[in-house]
C-alpha positions in Angstrom: 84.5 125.8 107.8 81.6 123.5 108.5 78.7 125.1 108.0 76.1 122.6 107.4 77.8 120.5 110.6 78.2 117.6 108.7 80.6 115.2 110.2 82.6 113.6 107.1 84.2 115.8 104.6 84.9 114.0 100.7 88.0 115.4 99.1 89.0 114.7 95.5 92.7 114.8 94.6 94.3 114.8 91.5 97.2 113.1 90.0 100.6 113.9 88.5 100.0 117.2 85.9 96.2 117.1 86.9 93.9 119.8 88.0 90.2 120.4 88.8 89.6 119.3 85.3 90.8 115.9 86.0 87.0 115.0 87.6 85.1 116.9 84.6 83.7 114.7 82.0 82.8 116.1 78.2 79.5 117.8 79.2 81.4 120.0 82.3 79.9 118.2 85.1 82.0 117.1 87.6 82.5 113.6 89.3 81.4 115.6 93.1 78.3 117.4 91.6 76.8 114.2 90.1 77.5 112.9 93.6 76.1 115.9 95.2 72.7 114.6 93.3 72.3 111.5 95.5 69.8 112.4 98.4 71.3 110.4 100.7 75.1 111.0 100.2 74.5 115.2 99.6 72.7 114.8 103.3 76.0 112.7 105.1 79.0 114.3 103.4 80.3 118.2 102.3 82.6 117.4 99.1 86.4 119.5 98.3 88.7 119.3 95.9 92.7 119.0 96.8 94.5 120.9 94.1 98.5 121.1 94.0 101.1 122.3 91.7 102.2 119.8 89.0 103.6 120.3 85.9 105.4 118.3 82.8 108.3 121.1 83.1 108.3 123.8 86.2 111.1 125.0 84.5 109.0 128.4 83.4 107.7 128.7 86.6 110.8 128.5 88.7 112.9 131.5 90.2 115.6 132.1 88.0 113.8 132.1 84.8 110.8 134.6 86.2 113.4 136.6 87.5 114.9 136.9 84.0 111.7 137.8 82.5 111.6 140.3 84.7 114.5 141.7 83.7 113.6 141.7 80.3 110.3 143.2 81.8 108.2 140.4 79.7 106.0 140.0 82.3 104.6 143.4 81.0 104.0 142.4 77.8 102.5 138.9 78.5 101.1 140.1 82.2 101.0 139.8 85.7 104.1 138.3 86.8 103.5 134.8 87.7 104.1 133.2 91.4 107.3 131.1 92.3 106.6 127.1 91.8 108.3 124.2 91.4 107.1 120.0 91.6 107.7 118.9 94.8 108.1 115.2 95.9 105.0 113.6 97.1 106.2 113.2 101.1 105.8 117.2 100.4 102.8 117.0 98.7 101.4 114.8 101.5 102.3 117.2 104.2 100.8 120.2 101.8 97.5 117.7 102.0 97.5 117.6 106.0 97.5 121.3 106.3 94.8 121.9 104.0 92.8 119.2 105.8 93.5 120.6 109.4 93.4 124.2 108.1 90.6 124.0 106.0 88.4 121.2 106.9 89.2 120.9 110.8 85.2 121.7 111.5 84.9 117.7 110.2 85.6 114.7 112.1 86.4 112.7 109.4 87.5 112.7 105.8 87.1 110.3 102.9 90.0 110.9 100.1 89.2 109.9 96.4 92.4 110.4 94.8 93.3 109.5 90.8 96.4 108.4 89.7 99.7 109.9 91.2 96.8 111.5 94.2 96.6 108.2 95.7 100.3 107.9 96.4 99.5 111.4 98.2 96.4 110.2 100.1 98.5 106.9 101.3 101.6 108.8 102.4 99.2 111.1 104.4 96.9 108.2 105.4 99.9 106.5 106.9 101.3 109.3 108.8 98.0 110.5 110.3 98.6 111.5 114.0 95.8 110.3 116.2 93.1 113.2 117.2 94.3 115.5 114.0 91.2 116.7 112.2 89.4 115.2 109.9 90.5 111.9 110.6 90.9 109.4 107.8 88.0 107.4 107.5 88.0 106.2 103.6 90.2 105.8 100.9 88.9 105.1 97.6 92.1 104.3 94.8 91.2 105.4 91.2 93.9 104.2 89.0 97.0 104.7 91.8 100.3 102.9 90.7 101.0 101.4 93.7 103.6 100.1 92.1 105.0 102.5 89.9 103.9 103.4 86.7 106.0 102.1 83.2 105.1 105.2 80.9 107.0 107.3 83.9 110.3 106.4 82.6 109.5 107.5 79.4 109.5 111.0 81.1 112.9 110.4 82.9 115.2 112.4 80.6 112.8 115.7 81.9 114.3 115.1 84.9 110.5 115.8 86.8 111.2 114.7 90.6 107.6 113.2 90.6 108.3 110.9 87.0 111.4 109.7 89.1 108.8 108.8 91.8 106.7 107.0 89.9 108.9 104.7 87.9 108.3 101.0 89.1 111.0 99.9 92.4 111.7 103.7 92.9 112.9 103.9 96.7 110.0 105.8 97.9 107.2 104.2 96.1 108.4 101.1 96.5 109.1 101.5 100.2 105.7 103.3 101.0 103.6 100.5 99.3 105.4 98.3 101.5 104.1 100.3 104.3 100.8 100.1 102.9 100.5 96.3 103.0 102.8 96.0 106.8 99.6 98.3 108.1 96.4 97.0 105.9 94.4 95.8 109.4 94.7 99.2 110.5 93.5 101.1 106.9 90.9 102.7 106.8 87.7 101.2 104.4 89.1 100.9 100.8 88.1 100.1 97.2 90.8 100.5 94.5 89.1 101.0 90.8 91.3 99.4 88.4 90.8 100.9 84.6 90.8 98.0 81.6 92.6 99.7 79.5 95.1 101.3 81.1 98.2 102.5 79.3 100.1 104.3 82.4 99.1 101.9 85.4 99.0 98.4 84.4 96.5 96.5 86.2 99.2 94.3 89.0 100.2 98.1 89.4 96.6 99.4 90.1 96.2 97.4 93.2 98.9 97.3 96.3 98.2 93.7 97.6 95.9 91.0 97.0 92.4 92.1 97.6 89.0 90.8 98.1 86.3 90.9 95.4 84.2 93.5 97.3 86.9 95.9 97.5 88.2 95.8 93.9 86.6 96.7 90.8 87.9 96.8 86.8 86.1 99.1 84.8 86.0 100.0 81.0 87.7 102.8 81.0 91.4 104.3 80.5 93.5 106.4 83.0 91.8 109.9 82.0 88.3 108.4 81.6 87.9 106.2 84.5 88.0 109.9 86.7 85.2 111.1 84.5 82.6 109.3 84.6 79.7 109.9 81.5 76.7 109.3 83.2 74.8 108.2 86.4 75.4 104.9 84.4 78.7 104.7 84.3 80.5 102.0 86.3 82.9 103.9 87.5 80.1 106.6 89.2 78.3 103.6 90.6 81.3 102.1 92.3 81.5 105.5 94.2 78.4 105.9 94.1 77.5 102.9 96.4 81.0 103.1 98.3 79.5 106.5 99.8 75.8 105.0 100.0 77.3 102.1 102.5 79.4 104.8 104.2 76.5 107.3 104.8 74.0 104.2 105.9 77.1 103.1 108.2 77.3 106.7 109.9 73.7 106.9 110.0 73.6 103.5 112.3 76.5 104.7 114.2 74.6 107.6 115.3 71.1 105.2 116.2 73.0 103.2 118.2 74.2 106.8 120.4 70.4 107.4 121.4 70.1 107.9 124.9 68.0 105.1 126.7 68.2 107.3 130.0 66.7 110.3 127.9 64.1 108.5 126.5 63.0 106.8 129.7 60.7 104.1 127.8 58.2 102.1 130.7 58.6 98.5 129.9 56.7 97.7 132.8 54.2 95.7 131.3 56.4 94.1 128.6 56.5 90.5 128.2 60.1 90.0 129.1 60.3 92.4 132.6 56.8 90.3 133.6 58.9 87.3 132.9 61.6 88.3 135.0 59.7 89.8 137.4 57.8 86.3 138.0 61.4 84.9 138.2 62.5 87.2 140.9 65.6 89.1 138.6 66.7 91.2 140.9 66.2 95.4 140.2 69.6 96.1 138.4 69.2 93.2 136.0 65.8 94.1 134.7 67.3 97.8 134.5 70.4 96.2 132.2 67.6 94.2 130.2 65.7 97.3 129.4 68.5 99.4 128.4 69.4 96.5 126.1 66.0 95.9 124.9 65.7 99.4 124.0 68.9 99.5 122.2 68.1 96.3 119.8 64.5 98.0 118.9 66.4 101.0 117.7 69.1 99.7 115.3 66.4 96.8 114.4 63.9 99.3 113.8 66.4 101.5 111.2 68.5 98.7 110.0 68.0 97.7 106.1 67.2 95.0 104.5 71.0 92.7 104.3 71.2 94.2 107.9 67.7 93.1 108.9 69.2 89.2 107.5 72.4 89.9 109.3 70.3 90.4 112.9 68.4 87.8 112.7 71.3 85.2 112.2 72.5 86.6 115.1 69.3 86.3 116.8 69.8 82.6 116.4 73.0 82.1 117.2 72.1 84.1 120.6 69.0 81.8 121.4 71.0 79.1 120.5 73.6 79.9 123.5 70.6 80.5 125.7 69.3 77.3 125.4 72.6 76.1 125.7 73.2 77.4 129.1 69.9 77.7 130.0 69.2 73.8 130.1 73.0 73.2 131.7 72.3 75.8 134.7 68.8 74.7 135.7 70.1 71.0 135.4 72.2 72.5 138.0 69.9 73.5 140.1 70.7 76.8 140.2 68.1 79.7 141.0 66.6 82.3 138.5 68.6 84.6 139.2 71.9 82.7 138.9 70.4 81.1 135.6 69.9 84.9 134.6 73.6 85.5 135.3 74.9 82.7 133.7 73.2 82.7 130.5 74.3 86.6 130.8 78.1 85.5 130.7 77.8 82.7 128.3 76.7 85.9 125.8 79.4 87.9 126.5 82.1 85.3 126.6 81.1 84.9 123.2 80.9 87.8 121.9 84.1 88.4 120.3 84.0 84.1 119.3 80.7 82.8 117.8 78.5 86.1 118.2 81.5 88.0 116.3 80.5 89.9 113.1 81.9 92.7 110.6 79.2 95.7 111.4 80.8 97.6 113.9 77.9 99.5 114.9 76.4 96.1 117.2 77.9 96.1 120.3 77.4 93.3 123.4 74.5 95.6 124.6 72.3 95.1 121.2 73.1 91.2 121.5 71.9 91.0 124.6 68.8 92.8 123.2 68.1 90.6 120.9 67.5 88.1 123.7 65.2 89.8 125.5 63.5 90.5 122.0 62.9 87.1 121.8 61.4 86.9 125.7 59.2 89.7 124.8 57.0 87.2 123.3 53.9 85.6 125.0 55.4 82.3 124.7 57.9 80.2 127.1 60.4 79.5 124.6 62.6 82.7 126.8 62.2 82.0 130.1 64.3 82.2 133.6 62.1 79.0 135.5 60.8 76.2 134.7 57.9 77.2 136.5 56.8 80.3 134.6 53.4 79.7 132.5 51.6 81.9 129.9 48.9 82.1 132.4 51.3 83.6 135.2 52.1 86.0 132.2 48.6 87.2 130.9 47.6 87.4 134.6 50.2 89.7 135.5 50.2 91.9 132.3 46.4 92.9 133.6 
């Protein structure tokens, strides 16, 4: 069910006694559709809603007392007879969210799950039992007023005896037991923000976030539990944190895709660019030009789509990699090693630190863009990227004729 062949799916899920109301705010527009307004999220993501049973009391809706009413033949009187349900435990409700997901949404590689309240103790129980190569895979979590750690106003329902109330009171086994799980795998979690609602009566605020986060992934809004799901306008806080969440996301699948463009396919001639002449005049051998185009190529394209932080971000890194070039470069030569060797060398150096001083948080640069960004720099009519002493701007212009 993939129509449109988008690769990340966006599914909403409600919380304890919710519905597909729970995203509407007072003019009937829905949290997804004024999503669904934003160019550039509408064109990276296909949204859903998750919708399960939940109910103060299934007491109505449970076997024995439809199967008195239909005795009594009620059901002709006030209708069609109704279907069989009962509230189910939330490991249930997370293994009724994984078939909906593989069912329903296996055409997508990925899912992000927005889930409100009670929902987010769904999403994190699924989330944490993902089996690797299931589809969609969870990609994003995005925690709108989730007791994490049990909710107070739930034992106020406890003489109801509601199996999900039980769940939600603070230390209940389950809860208690799956936030722990939560923190024990938080390296491995997917991308999350937690939106934490001011004025909160149900999920107090130490409740509203599982651990101890960074500033970038938590926000408090001015909202309560109901409103902080329904968001007024394009204005509201609570739209813009989602709002920008999904921005990043889409701008970070966009990149990921950039960096997937063939160099072989698009068989670029760099023949005459500055930094093959210069290795040429240095005698690189064949492969190691054929490695510094590729790479050459590969830091033009993300450079070329990047945005503006990410434009910053490259060319710190730019400096930190001519920094290590200069570095190795003036140790080698001292050496007296040749050209080639130098090339080699200063080759290493790069990769050796790649996961140490060249190390940085956008997972789309890989060692090949790094090394780019070198060769960037030699493709400059200068000698401030060289592989000998002995190359000259002159050798450069004359050979570039």
């Amino acid at each position: 069910m993939n129509e449109n062949k988008k690769q990340t799916a966006v599914v909403f899920i409600h919380g304890f006694t919710g519905g597909s109301k729970t995203w509407e705010n007072d003019s009937g527009e829905k949290f997804k559709d004024m999503l669904m307004g934003e160019a550039s999220i509408n064109e990276a993501f296909d949204f859903f809603e998750f919708e399960y049973y939940t109910s103060l009391t299934d007491i109505f809706d449970s076997a024995p007392v439809q199967e008195l009413l239909s005795i009594l033949r009620i059901p002709k009187i006030f209708g069609k007879k109704k279907k069989i349900r009962t509230n189910k435990p939330i490991k249930n409700l997370s293994e009724h969210l994984s078939s909906f997901l593989r069912l329903k949404l296996s055409g997508y590689s990925e899912v992000i799950l927005v889930a409100h309240s009670m929902g987010g103790l769904i999403a994190k129980d699924f989330i944490l039992n993902y089996e690797k190569g299931d589809k969609p895979k969870p990609v994003g979590f995005v925690s709108i007023a989730v007791p994490h750690k049990g909710s107070l106003s739930a034992q106020i329902l406890a003489p109801i005896k509601n199996i999900n109330a039980r769940e939600l009171v603070p230390l209940n086994e389950y809860t208690d037991s799956l936030n722990n799980r939560w923190i024990d795998s938080r390296k491995a979690l997917p991308e999350s923000i937690y939106l934490i609602a001011q004025h909160d009566q149900c999920v107090p605020s130490v409740s509203a976030t599982p651990f101890t986060l960074k500033t970038a992934q938590k926000f408090v809004l001015e909202h309560d539990h109901i409103s902080i799901c329904k968001p007024s306008s394009k204005d509201d806080m609570a739209y813009i944190a989602l709002k920008n969440y999904l921005a990043k996301r889409a701008y970070t699948m966009h990149m990921q895709s950039t960096t997937k463009i063939s160099y072989t396919n698009s068989a670029p001639d760099y023949n005459k660019e500055i930094f093959v002449i210069k290795m040429i005049l240095c005698d690189i051998g064949t492969k190691g030009i054929d490695d510094a185009k590729e790479s050459f190529f590969n830091a033009e394209v993300i450079t070329k789509a990047a945005d503006k932080d990410d434009q910053e971000m490259l060319l710190e890194l730019q400096s930190k990699v001519l920094s290590l070039y200069r570095q190795s470069y003036n140790k080698y030569t001292n050496l007296g090693l040749s050209s080639n060797e130098v090339f080699s060398q200063v080759h290493e150096k790069l990769l050796e630190e790649d996961s140490k001083s060249l190390e940085i948080s956008v997972n789309y640069i890989n060692f090949l863009h790094k090394k780019g960004l070198l060769h960037q720099l030699a493709n400059k009519l200068c000698t401030s990227v060289i592989w000998s002493d002995d190359t000259t701007i002159k050798d450069i212009m004359s050979y570039s004729k």
